[in-house]
C-alpha positions as CSV (number, residue, x, y, z in Angstrom):
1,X,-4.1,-49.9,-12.5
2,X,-2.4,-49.2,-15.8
3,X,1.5,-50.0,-15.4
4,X,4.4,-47.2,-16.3
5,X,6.5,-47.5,-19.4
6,X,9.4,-45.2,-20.2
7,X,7.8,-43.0,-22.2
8,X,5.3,-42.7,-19.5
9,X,7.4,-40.9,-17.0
10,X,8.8,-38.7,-19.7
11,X,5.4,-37.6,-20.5
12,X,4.0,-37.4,-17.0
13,X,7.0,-34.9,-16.3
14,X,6.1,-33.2,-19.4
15,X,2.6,-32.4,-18.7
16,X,2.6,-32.6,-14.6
17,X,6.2,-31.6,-13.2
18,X,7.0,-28.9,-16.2
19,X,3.2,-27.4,-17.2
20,X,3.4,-23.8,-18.5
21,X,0.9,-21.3,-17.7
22,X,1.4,-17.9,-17.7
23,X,3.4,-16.8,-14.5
24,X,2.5,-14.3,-11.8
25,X,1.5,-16.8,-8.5
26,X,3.8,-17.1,-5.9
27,X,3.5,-19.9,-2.8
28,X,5.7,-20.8,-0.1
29,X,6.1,-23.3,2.4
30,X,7.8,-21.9,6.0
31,X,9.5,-24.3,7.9
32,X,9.9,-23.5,12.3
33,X,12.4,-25.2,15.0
34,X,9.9,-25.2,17.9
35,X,11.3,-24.2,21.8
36,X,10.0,-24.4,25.0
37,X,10.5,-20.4,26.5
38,X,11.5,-22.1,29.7
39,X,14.2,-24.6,28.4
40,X,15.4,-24.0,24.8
41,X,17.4,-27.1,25.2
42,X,14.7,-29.2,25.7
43,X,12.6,-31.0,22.5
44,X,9.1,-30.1,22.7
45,X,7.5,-33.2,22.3
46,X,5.0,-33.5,18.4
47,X,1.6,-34.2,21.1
48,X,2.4,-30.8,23.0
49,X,2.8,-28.9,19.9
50,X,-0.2,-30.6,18.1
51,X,-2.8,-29.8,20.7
52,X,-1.8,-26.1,20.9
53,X,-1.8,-25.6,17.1
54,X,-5.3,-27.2,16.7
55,X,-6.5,-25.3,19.7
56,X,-5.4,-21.9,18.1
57,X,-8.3,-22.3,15.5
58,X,-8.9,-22.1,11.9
59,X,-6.1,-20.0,10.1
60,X,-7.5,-16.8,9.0
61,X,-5.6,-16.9,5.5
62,X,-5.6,-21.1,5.4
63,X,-1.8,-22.0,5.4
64,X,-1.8,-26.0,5.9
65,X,0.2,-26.7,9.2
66,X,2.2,-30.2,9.0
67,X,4.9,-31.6,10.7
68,X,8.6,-32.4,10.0
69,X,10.1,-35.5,11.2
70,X,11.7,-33.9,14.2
71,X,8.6,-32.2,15.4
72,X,9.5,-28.8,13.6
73,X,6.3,-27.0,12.1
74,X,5.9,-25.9,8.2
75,X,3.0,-23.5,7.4
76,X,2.1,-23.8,3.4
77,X,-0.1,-21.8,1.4
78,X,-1.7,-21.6,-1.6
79,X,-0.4,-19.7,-4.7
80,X,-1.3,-16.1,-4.7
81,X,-1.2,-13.3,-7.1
82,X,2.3,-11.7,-6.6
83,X,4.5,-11.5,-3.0
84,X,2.6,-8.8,-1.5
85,X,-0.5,-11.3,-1.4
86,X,1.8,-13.7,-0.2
87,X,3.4,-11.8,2.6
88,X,-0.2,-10.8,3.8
89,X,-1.8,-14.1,3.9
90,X,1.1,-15.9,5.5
91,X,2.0,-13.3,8.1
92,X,-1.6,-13.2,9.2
93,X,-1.5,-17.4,9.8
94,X,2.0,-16.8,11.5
95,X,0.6,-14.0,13.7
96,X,-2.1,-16.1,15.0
97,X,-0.4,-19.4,15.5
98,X,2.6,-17.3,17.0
99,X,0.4,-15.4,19.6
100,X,-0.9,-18.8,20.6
101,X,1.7,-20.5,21.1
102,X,3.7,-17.9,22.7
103,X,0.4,-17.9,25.5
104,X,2.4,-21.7,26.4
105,X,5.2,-20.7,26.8
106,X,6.3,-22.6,23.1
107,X,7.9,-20.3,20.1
108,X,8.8,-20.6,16.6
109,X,12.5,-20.2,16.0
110,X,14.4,-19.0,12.3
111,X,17.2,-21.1,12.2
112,X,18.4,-23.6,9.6
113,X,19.2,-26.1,11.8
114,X,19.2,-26.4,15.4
115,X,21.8,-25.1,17.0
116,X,21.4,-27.0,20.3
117,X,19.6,-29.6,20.1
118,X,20.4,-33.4,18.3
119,X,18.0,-35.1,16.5
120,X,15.0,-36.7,17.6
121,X,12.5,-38.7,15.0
122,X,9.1,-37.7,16.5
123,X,7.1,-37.5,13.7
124,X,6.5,-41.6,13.5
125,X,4.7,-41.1,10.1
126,X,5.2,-44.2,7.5
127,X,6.7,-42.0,5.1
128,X,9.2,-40.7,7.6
129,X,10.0,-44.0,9.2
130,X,10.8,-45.0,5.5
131,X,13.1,-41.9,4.8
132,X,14.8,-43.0,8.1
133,X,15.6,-46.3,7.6
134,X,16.7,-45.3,3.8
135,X,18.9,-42.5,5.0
136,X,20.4,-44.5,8.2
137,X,21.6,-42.4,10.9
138,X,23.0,-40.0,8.6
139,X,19.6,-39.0,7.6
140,X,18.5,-38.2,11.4
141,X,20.1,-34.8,11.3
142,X,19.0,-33.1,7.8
143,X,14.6,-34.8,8.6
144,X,14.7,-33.6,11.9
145,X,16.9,-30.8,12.9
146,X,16.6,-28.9,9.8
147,X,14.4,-25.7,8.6
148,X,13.9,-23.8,5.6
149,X,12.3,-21.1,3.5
150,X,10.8,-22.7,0.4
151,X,9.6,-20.4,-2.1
152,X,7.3,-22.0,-5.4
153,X,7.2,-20.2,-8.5
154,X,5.6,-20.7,-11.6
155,X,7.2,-22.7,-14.7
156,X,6.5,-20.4,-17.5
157,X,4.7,-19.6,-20.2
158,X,5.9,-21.7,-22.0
159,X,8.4,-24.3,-23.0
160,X,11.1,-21.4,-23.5
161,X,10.1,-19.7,-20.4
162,X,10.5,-22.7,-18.6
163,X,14.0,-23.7,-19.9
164,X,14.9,-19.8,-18.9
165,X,13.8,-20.2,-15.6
166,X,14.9,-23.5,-15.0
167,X,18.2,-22.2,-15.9
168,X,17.7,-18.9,-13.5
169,X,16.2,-21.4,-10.4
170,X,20.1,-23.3,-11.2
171,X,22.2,-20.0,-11.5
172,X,20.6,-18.1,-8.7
173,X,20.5,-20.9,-6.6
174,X,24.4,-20.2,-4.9
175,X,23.2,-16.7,-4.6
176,X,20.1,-17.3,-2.4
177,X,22.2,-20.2,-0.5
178,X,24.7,-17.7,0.4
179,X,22.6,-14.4,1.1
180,X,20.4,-16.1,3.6
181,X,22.6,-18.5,4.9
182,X,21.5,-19.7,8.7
183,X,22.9,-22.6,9.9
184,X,26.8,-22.3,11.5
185,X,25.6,-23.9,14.8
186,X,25.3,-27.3,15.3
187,X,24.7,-29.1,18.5
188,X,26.2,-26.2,20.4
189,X,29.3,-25.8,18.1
190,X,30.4,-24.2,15.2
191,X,30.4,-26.1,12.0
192,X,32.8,-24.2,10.0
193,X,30.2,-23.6,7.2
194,X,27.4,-21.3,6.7
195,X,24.7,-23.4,5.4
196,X,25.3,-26.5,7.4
197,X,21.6,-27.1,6.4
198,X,22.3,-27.4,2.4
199,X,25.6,-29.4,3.2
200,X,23.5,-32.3,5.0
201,X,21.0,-32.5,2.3
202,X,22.8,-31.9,-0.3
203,X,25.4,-35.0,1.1
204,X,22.8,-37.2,1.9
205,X,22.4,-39.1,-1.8
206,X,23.6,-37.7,-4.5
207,X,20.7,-39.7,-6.9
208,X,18.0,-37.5,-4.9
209,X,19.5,-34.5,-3.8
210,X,22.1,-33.4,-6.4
211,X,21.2,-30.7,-9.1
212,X,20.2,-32.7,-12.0
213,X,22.3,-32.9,-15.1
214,X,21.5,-31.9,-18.7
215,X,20.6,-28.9,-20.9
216,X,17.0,-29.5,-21.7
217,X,14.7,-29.7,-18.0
218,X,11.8,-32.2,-19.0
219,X,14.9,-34.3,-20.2
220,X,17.2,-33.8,-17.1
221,X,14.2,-34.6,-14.9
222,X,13.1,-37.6,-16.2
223,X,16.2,-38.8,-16.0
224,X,17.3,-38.1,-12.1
225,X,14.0,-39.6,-11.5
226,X,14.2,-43.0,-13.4
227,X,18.1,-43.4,-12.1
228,X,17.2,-42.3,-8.6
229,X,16.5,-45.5,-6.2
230,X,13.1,-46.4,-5.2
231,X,12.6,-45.1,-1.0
232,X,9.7,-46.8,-0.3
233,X,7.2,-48.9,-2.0
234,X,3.6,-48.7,-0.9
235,X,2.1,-52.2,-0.8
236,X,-1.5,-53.1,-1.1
237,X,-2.4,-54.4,1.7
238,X,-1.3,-50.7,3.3
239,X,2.3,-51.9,4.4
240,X,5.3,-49.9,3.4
241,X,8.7,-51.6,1.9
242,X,11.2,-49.4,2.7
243,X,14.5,-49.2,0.0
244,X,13.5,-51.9,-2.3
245,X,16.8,-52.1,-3.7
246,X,16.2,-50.4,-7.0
247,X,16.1,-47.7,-9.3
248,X,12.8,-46.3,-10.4
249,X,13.8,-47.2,-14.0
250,X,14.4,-51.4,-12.8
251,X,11.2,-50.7,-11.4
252,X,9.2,-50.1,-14.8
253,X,11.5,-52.1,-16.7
254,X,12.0,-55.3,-14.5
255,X,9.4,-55.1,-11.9
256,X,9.2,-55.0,-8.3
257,X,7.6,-56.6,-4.9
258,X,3.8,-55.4,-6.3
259,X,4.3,-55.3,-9.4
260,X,5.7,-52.4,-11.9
261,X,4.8,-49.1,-11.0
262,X,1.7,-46.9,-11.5
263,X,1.2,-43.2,-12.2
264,X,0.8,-42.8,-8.7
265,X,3.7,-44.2,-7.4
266,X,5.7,-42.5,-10.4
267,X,4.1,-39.0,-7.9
268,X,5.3,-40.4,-4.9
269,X,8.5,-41.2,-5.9
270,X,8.9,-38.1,-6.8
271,X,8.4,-36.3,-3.7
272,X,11.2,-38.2,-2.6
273,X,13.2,-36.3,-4.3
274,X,15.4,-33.2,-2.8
275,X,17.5,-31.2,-5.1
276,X,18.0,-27.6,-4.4
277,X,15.3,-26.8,-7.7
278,X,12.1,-29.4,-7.7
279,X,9.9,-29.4,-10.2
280,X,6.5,-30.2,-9.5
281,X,4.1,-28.0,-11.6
282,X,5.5,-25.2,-9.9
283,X,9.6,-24.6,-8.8
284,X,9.9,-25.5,-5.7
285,X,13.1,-23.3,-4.1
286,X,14.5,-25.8,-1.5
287,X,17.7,-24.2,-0.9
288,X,17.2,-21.2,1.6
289,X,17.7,-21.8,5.3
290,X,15.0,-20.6,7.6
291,X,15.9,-16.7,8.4
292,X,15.4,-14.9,11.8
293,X,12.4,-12.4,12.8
294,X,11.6,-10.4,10.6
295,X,13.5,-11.4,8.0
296,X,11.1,-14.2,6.5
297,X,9.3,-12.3,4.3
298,X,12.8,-11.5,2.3
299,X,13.5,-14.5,0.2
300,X,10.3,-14.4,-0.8
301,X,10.0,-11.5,-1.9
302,X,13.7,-11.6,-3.6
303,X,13.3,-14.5,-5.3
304,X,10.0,-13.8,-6.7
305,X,10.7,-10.3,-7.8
306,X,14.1,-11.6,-9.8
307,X,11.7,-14.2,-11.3
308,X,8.4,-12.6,-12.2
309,X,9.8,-8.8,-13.2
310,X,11.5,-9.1,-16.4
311,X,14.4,-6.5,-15.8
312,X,15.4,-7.7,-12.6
313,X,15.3,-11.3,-14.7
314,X,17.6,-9.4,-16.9
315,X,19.7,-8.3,-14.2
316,X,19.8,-11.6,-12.2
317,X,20.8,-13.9,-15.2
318,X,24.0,-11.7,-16.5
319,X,25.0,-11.3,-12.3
320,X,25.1,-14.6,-11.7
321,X,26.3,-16.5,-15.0
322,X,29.8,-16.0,-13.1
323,X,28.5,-17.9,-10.3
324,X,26.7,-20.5,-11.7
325,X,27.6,-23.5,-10.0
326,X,29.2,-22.3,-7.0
327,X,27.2,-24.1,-4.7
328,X,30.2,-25.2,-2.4
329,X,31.3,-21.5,-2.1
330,X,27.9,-20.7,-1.0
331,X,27.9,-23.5,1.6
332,X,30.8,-22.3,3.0
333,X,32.1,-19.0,2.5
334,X,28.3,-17.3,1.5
335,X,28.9,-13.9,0.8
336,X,32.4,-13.5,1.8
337,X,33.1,-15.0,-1.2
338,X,33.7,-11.5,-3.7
339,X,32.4,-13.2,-6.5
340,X,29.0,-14.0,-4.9
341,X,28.8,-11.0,-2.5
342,X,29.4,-9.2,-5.9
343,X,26.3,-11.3,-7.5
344,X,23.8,-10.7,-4.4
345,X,24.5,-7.4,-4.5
346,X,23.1,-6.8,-7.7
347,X,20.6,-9.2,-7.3
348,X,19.4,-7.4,-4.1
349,X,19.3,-4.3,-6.0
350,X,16.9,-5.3,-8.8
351,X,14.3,-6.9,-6.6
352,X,14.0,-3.7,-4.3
353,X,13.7,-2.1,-7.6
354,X,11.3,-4.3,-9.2
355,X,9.0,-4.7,-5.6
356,X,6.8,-1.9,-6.7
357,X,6.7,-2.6,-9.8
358,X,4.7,-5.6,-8.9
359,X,2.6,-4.6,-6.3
360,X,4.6,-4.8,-3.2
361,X,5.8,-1.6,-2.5
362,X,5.4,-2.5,1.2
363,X,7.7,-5.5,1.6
364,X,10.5,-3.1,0.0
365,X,11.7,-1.6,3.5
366,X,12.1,-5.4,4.8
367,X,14.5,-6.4,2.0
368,X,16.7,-3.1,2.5
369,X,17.0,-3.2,5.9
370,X,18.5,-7.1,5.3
371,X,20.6,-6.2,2.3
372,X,22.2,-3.2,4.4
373,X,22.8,-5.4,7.6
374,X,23.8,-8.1,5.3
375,X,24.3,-8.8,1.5
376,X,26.1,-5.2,1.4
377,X,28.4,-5.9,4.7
378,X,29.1,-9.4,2.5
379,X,27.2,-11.4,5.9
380,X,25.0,-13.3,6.1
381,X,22.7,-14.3,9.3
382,X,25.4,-17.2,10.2
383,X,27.8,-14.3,11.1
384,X,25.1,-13.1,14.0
385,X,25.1,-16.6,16.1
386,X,27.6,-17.4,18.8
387,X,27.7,-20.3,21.3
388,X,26.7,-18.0,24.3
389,X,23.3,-17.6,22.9
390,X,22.0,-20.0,20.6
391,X,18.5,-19.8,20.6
392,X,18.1,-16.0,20.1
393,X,16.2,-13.1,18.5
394,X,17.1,-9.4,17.9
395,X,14.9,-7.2,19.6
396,X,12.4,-6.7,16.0
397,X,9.3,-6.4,15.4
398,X,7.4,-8.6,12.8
399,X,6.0,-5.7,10.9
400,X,8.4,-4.9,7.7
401,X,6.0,-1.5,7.8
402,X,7.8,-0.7,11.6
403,X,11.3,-2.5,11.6
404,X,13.7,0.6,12.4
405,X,17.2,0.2,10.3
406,X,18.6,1.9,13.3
407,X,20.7,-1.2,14.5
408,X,20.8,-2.3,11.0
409,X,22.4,0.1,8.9
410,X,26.1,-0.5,8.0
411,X,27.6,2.0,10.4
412,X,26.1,0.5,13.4
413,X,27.0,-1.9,15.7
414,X,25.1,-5.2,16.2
415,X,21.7,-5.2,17.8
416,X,21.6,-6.5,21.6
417,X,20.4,-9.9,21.9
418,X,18.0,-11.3,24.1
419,X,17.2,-15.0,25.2
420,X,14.1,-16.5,23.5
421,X,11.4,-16.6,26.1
422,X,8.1,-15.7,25.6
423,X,8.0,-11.6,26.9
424,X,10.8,-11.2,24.4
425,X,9.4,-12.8,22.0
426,X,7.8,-10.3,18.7
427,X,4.8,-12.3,18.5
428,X,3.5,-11.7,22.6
429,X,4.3,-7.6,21.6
């Protein structure tokens, strides 16, 4: 196979990572903690959870199911023609694989990490046995006890849409950190942040998970990826070489254990990458924690209305150039920080505006009933969980068409709770 040069990777990121196309898809991958109804403390173990998702059949809308390093379970989908495509096709997977699993006593929990449990590698995958033994022990928590919303939106139409979204993706970024911020708990303790979730990855390795550097995107990219260190390596025979001890640039320029790289590798290496914005022929959103029943459907919808209508795009770019780069604040303080509560806000606004404008009128009584419990309170979901009750859900239901803002509104108090188990759960109603 033909060898990489330099210029190679520059153009492969070019044409692959940053192709323009004229926007209006929308895909998302869902990540799920899994718990056993009968002992939320307990890991359910990857066999268990395998068996009852292939037993629940065919997904009606065809979301790939795979499986996190720690056992927790990501739905993706294919792109689809606006959010309120979207919402329908992934709910209806969700629904199903929710109903079946709630039958075993097993259910699919919205936090951003686990807030009780430590980490436990069960996916044995040779990818994931590489990431571990690259990361070390400090790499357990984010691959295994970790969830997120990620949301995949189109580059642009062209190379000037692209730098103007790249540039929105980067600016927004803090603002969708801190609205849906999910992750306080930790092993049965606070953490003293919001987004514990985005502070592990984020800490991890600053090569592969920082936000890349530089003005122009095709230029920034092929950058982080040529300086980043090489993960894994796959040989020919099949084996794996885990951390080769070199940058992905010292790869093409000096060679390696097989050889210098090929195209392929140049892809996989890439996937190895985590910062909060991935390009991949799509942005890839990787910075939103996993949101509680019923709430899923609101980043999506957010994001993708602030990227795809162009005056909430208007609106989102002068709210947040104040903000641009306050990742930290996000982290810790989300939005009772004034200066990003002040930026969601806004942001909030113009996507509930824009909604019907692009065809998902229905998804806008969702995203008010979260921006008046939360991103207008200046909360976020990390301000709900306490250590009495870890693993549990607001009595909801998963339909934005039936949620009441009763026990949401801003002069309410906060919704009773109620233990996960599988009669409370929304899906068994």
């Amino acid at each position: 196979m033909t060898r990489l040069t330099i210029d190679d990777v520059y153009a492969h990121v070019s044409g692959v990572c940053f192709k323009t196309g004229p926007p209006g898809t929308v895909g998302a991958e869902t990540e799920w903690l899994v718990a056993d109804s009968a002992d939320p403390g307990a890991h359910v173990p990857l066999a268990r959870l395998r068996t009852l998702v292939d037993a629940a059949g065919p997904l009606p809308a065809g979301s790939r199911v795979t499986y996190e390093p720690g056992g927790q379970l990501e739905l993706s989908t294919a792109p689809f023609p606006g959010p309120g495509a979207l919402h329908s096709a992934l709910a209806a997977d969700l629904s199903l694989i929710r109903a079946h699993l709630a039958d075993h006593g097993v259910v699919l929990v919205g936090h951003g990490i686990d807030p009780l449990r430590g980490p436990l590698l069960q996916n044995s995958d040779a990818r994931y046995r590489c990431m571990s033994d690259y990361f070390g022990a400090a790499g357990l928590a984010p691959m295994c006890t970790t969830a997120s919303v990620q949301v995949c939106l189109d580059i642009g139409a062209d190379r000037d849409d692209a730098l103007r979204r790249w540039r929105l993706a980067h600016s927004l970024g803090p603002v969708l950190v801190a609205s849906f911020a999910n992750s306080a708990l930790r092993a049965g303790r606070r953490t003293g942040l919001r987004s514990t979730r985005q502070a592990l990855w984020s800490g991890l390795d600053a090569g592969r998970t920082a936000v890349p550097a530089g003005a122009d995107p095709v230029e920034a990219w092929s950058r982080y990826a040529l300086d980043a260190r090489v993960m894994l390596i796959r040989g020919a025979d099949g084996d794996w070489i885990s951390d080769p001890g070199m940058s992905f640039r010292e790869w093409v320029t000096e060679g390696g254990p097989t050889g210098g790289p090929t195209e392929q590798d140049l892809s996989y290496h890439l996937s190895t990458l985590f910062p909060p914005v991935r390009p991949r022929g799509w942005l890839e959103l990787r910075m939103i924690d996993a949101v509680p029943d019923p709430y899923w459907p609101v980043p999506m919808a957010v994001a993708t209305a602030l990227f795809d209508d162009p005056r909430a795009t208007e609106v989102a770019e002068e709210a947040t150039r104040p903000i641009a780069g306050c990742w930290r604040e996000a982290v810790g303080d989300a939005l009772t920080d004034p200066a990003l509560a002040a930026a969601a806000r806004r942001c909030f606004t113009a996507a509930i505006e824009a909604l019907p404008r692009l065809g998902a009128a229905a998804l806008v009584p969702i995203v008010v009933e979260y921006a008046e419990r939360y991103v207008e309170r200046g909360r976020c979901p990390a301000d709900d969980l306490d250590l009495a009750d870890a693993f549990t859900v607001s009595p909801s239901s998963t339909s934005p068409s039936s949620t009441s803002r009763s026990s949401t509104s801003p002069r309410s108090t906060q919704p009773q709770r109620r233990t996960f188990g599988a009669a409370d759960h929304p899906a068994t109603r």
